[in-house]
C-alpha positions in Angstrom: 102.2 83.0 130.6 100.9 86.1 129.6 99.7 86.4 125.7 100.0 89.9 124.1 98.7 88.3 120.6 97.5 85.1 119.6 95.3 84.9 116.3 95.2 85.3 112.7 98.2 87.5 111.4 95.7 89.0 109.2 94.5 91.7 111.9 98.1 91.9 112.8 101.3 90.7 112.2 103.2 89.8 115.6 105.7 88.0 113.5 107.0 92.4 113.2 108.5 92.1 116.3 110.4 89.4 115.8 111.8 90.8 112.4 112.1 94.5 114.2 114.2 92.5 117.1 116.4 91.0 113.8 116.7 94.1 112.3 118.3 95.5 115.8 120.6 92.5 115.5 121.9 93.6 112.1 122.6 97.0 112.8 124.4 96.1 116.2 126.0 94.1 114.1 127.3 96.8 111.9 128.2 99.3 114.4 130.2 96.6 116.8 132.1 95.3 114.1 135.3 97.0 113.1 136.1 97.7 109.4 139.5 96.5 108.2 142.1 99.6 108.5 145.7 99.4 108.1 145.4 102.6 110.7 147.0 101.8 114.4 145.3 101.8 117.1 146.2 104.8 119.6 145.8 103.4 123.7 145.9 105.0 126.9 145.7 104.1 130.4 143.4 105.4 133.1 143.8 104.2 136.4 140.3 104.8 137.0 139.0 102.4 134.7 140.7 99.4 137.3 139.1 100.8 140.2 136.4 98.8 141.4 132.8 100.3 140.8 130.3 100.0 143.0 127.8 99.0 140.5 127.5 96.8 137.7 124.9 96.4 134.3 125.0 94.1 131.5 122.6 92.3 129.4 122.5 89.8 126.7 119.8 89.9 123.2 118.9 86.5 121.4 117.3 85.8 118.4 116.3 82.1 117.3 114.6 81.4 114.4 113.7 77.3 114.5 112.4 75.0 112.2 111.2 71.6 113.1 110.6 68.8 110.7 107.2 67.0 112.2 106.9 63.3 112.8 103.1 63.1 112.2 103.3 59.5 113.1 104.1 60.1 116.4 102.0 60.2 119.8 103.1 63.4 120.8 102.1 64.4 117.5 98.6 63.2 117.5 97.9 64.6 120.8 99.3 68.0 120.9 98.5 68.7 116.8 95.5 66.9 116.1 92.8 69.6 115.9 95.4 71.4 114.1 97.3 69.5 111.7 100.5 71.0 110.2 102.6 70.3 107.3 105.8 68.7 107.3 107.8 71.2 108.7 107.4 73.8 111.4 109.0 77.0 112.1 109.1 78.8 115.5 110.6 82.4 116.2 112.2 83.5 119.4 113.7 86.5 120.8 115.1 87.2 124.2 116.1 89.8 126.3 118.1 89.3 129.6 119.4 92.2 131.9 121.0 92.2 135.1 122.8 94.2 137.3 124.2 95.0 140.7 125.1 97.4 143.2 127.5 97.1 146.2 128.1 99.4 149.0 129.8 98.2 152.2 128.3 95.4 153.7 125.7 95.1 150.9 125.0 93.9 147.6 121.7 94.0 145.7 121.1 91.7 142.0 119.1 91.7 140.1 118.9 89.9 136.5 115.3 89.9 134.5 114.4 88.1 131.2 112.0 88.5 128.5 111.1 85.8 125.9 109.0 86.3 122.8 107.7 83.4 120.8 106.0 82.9 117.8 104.8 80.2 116.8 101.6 78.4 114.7 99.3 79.7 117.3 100.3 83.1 118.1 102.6 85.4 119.4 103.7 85.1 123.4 105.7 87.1 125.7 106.8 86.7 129.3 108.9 88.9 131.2 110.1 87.4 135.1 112.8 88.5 137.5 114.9 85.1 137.1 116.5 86.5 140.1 116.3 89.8 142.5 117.8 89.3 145.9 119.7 91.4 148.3 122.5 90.2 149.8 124.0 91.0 153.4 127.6 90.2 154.4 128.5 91.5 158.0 132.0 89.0 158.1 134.2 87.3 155.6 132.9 84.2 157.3 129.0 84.8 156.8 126.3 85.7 154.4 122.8 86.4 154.2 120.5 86.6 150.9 117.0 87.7 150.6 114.9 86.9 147.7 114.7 85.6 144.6 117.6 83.1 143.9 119.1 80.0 142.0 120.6 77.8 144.7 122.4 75.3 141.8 122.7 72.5 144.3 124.4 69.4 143.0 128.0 68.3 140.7 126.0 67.2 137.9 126.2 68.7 134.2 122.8 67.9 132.3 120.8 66.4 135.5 121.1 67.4 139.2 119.2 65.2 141.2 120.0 66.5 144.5 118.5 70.4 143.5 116.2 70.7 146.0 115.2 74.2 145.7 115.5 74.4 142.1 113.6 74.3 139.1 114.9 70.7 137.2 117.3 71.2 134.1 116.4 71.3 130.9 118.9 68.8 129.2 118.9 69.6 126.1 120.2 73.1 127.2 121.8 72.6 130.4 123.7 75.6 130.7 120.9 77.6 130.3 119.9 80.1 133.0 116.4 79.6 134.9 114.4 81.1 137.0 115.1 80.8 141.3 112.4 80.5 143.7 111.5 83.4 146.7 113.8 81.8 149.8 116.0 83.2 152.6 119.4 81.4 152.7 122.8 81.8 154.7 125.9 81.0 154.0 128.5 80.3 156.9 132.2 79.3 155.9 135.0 78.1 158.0 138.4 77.0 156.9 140.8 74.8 158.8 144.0 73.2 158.4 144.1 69.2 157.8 142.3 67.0 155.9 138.8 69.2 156.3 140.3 72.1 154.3 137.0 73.7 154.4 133.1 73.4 156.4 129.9 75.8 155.0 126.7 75.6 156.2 123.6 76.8 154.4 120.4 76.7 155.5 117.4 78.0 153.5 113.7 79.0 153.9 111.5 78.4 150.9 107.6 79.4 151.5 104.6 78.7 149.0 101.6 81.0 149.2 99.3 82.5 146.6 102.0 84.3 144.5 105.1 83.4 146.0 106.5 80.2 144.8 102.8 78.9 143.9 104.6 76.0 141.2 106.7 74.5 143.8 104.1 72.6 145.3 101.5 72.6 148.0 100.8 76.0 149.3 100.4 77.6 152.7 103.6 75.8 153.7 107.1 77.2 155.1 109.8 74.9 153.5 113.1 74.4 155.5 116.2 73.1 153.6 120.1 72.8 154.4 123.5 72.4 152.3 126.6 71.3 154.4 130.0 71.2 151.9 133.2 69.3 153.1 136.2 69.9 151.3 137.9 66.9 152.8 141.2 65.0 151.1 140.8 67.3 148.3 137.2 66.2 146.9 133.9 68.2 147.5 130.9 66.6 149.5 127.6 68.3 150.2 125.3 66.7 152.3 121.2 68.1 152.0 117.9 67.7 153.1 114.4 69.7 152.6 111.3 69.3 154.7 108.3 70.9 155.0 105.5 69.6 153.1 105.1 71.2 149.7 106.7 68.5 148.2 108.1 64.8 150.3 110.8 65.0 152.3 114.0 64.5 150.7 117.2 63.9 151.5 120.6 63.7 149.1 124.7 63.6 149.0 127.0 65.1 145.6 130.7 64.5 145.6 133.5 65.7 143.1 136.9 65.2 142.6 140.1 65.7 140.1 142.0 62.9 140.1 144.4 64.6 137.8 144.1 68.0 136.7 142.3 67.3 133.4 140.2 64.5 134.9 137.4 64.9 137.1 134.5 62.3 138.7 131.1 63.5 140.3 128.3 62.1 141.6 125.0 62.6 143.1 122.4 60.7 145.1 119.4 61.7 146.5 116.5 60.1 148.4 112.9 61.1 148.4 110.5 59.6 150.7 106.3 58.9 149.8 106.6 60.4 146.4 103.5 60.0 143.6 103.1 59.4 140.7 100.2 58.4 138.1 100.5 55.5 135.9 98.2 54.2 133.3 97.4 50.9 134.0 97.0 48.1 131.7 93.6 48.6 131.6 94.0 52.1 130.5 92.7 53.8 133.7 95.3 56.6 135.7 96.2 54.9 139.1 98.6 57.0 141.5 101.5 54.5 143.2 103.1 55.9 146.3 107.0 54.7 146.8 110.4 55.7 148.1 112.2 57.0 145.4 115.8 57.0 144.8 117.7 59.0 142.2 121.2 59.3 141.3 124.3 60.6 138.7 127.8 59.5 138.1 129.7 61.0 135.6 133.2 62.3 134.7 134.4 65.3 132.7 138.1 64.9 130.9 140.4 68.0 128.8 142.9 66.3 126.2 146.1 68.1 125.6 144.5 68.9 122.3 141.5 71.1 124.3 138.8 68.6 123.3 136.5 68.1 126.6 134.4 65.2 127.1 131.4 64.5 129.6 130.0 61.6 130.0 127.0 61.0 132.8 124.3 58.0 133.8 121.2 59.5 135.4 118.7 56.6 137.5 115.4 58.8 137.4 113.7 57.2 140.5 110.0 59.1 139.3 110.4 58.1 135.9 108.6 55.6 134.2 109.9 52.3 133.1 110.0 51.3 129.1 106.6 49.3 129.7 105.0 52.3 131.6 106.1 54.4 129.0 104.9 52.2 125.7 101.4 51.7 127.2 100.7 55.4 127.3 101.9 56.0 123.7 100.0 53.4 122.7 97.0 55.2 124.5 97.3 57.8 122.6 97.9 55.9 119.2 93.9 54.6 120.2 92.7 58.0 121.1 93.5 59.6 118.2 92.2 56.7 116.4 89.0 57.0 118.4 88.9 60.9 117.2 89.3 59.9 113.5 86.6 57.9 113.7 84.2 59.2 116.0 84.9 62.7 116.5 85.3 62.7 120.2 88.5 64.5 121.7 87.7 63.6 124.9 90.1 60.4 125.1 93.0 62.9 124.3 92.2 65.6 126.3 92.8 62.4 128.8 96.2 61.7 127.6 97.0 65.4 127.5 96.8 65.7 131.0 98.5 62.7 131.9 101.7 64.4 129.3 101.3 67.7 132.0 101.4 65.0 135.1 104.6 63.8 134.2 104.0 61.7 130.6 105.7 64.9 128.8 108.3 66.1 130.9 111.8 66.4 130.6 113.7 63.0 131.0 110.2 61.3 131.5 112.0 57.5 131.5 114.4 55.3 134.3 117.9 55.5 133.1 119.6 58.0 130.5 123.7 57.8 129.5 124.6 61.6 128.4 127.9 62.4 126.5 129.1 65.7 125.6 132.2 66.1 122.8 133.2 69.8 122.9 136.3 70.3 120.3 137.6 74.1 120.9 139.6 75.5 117.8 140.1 72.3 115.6 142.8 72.5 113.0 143.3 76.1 114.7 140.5 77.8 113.2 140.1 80.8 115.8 136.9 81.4 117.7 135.5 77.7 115.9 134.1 75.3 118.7 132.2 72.4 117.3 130.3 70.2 119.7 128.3 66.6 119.5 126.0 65.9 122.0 123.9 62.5 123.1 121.1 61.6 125.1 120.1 57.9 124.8 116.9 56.1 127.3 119.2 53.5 128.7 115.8 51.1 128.6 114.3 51.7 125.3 117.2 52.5 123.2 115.8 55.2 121.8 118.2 58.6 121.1 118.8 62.2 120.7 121.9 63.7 118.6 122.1 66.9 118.3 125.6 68.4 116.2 126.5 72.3 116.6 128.8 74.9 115.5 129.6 77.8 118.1 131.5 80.9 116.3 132.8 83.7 119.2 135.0 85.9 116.2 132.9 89.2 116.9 133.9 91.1 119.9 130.5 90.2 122.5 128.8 88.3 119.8 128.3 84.4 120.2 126.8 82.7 116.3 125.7 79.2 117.3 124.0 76.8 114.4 122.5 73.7 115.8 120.9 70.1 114.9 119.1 67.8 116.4 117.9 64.2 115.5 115.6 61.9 117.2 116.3 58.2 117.1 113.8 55.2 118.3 111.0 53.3 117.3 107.2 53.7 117.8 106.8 52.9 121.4 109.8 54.6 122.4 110.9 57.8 124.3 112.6 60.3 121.5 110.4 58.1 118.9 107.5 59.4 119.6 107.9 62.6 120.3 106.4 65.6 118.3 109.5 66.1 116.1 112.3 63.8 114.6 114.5 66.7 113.6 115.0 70.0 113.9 117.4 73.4 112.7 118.3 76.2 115.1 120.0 79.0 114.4 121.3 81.4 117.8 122.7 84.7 117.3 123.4 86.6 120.3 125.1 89.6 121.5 126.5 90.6 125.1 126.6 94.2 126.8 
């Protein structure tokens, strides 16, 4: 991550550009709006405005303001905040800036789609830029496809988890619809359609390498990684069958499924196998020990639309690399000790133990065994136009502990989206969402498309 400013505000302000980039939102604001007019609206018609360009641009500008009410009870607390205690509350800026576009000329198409964040937060102002993707794309039949660069696969059926992404980066749950960043690969893409019960047969093999500055996060470099996708549409459901090799991460293999059973009611499910992965635990005598297993993940889940347009998801996620509720306990109670320790002698160094145990796989996303996820989406209640409320929660299946996080999502300006969220942690000391950093927090998202 690179840091354009991180220090006392005194010398300068970053916190300007996050209240220059609000400042742009209020005056695009005021210019995309319409003023109320009894006037009509003239309209003409230009065939030329239907004809298919050969290029395409378009963008999208966030700004987030958060503020985050502090557990300072709480292990994550202690160890990310203890050499810099806070007050109660928190607040944390954002601004993004996402572009992309594309240009098509006979047989090829090049995209491209780059994204700037900006944060500020109690230690400074950051900013990174990335291409989330750039790749070219070669099409020399209907039946076949060839892409070149940097790409999101999206393997896998699954809303908030997707066990069976291979070459992905993993969701963020929380925000699953959120776009991320792809990885440097070459892939294919060959289709055939039949009549019978196989409607339709793809094939897609992929070629992921990791060296110095190309794909350097995904694992253990100087490899060339070799990965496939074969789709069935068969009876009417979707079935994908893949598999990765290759050595920068263990072998894997996986299978995803959907299917309507009506048209408003649909099941998925993923499964995915991954052979000698490891993983550090802290033992019960508080030492790190790495285990080596055969790991199995999977997802089931459904997605159902009332006649009254209110959708509902619903999905249980086995994490075969989490950690159990035991696993989980002892190392929050570690740190509960290490940060006694500090308080009374001074010495960090039993933290700075526990903090890199959270970066080994303590503090990640969906850390624990078994999650249930539900997703209430209500679009235009009691017909109030453009009004989509929404309740999401995430519960550790084990440890009882919960997420709930309650939004509003207003669409009534022409390209602008107004989204105000919630969120509340649930659980005990010793649990997942109970000891993390936070126990609530207030998001606000205005954003505009172009």
């Amino acid at each position: 991550m690179k840091t354009i400013y991180s220090g006392s505000p005194g010398r300068r302000n970053p916190l300007l550009k996050i209240y220059t980039l609000g400042l742009a939102f209020l005056c695009l604001a005021l210019w995309t709006v319409p003023a109320a007019s009894g006037e009509e609206t003239s309209y003409t018609f230009d065939l030329s405005e239907i004809e298919k360009k050969p290029w395409h641009w378009g963008g999208y500008i966030e700004f987030k303001p958060v503020l985050f009410g502090l557990d300072r009870d709480a292990a994550f607390h202690k160890l990310r905040l203890y050499d810099d205690p806070q007050g109660d509350t928190l607040m944390e800026w954002n601004g993004r800036l996402q572009l992309e576009g594309s240009y098509e000329t006979g047989m090829l198409r090049l995209y491209a789609k780059a994204n700037t964040d900006l944060k500020e937060t109690y230690s400074g102002f950051t900013e990174r830029s990335a291409f989330y993707e750039a790749y070219a794309t070669i099409k020399p039949s209907s039946s076949l496809k060839i892409d070149l660069g940097k790409k999101t696969s999206k393997w896998g059926k699954g809303y908030a988890w997707n066990p069976v992404a291979f070459a992905d980066r993993p969701k963020d749950p929380d925000e699953p619809e959120a776009g991320m960043e792809g990885y440097i690969a070459v892939s294919a893409d060959y289709i055939k359609s039949f009549d019978g019960p196989l409607k339709t047969f793809s094939f897609t093999p992929l070629l992921l390498p990791v060296y110095n500055h190309v794909n350097e996060d995904f694992g253990n470099r100087d490899k060339v990684n070799f990965a496939g996708k074969f789709y069935f549409l068969l009876y009417d459901t979707d079935i994908d069958l893949m598999f990765m090799t290759g050595g920068s991460r263990p072998d894997r293999y996986g299978i995803d499924f959907s299917r309507n059973i009506t048209t408003n009611f649909e099941i998925h499910g993923e499964w995915a196998y991954l052979r000698h992965t490891r993983k550090t635990v802290l033992t019960a005598a508080g030492a790190p020990q790495q285990s080596e297993s055969n790991a199995r993940s999977w997802l089931v889940g459904i997605r159902h639309l009332t006649a009254f347009d209110l959708t509902t998801i619903i999905e249980y996620y086995h994490n075969g690399t989490g950690y159990n509720k035991d696993e989980l306990t002892r190392y929050y109670d570690a740190v509960h000790n290490a940060y006694a320790t500090y308080i009374t002698t001074g010495s960090a160094a039993p933290l700075a133990a526990a903090r890199r145990l959270a970066d080994t796989g303590y503090g990640r996303f969906s850390a624990g065994k078994d999650y249930v996820y539900v997703r209430l989406i209500q679009k235009e209640p009691f017909d109030i136009l453009y009004f989509t409320p929404a309740l999401t929660a995430m519960i550790n299946f084990h440890d009882k502990s919960a997420s709930l996080t309650p939004e509003i999502l207003y669409t009534g300006f022409t390209n602008w989206e107004i989204r105000l969220r919630t969120g509340f942690l649930m659980g005990s000391r010793g649990t997942e969402f109970g000891d993390k950093q936070n126990d609530c927090r207030v998001e606000l998202r205005v954003g505009y498309y172009f």
